[in-house]
C-alpha positions as CSV (number, residue, x, y, z in Angstrom):
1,X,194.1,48.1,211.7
2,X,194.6,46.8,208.0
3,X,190.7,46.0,207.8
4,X,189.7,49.5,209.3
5,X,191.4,51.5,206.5
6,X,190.3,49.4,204.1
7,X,187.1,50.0,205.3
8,X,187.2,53.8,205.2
9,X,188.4,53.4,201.5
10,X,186.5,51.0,200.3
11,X,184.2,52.6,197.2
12,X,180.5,53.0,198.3
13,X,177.7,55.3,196.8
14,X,175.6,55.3,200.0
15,X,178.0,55.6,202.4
16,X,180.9,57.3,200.8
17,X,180.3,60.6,202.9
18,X,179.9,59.4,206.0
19,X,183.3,57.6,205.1
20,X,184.8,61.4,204.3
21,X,183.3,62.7,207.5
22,X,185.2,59.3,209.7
23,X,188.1,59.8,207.7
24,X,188.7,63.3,208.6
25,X,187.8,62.5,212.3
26,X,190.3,59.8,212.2
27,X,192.9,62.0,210.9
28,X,191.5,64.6,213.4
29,X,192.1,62.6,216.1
30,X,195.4,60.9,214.8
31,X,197.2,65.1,214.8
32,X,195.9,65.4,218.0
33,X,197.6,62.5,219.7
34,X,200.8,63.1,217.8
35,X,200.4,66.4,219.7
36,X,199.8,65.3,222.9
37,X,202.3,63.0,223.1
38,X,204.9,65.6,221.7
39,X,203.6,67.9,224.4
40,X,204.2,65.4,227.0
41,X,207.4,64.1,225.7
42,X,209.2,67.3,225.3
């Protein structure tokens, strides 16, 4: 996982807003399992 978030970080001119765009889909993503699995363990 390390070498994925370094990814998403690393600097970068030309792709540095598709990084934004992943990294908000990521985080996206990442509140909507923590919900689901809230959901299903409550």
């Amino acid at each position: 996982m390390d070498y994925y978030i370094t990814f998403l970080f690393k600097p970068s001119n030309l792709n540095s807003r598709k990084e934004q765009r992943t990294k908000r889909s990521v985080q996206a993503e990442a509140n909507w399992l923590s919900k689901a699995v809230h959901n299903v363990s409550s």
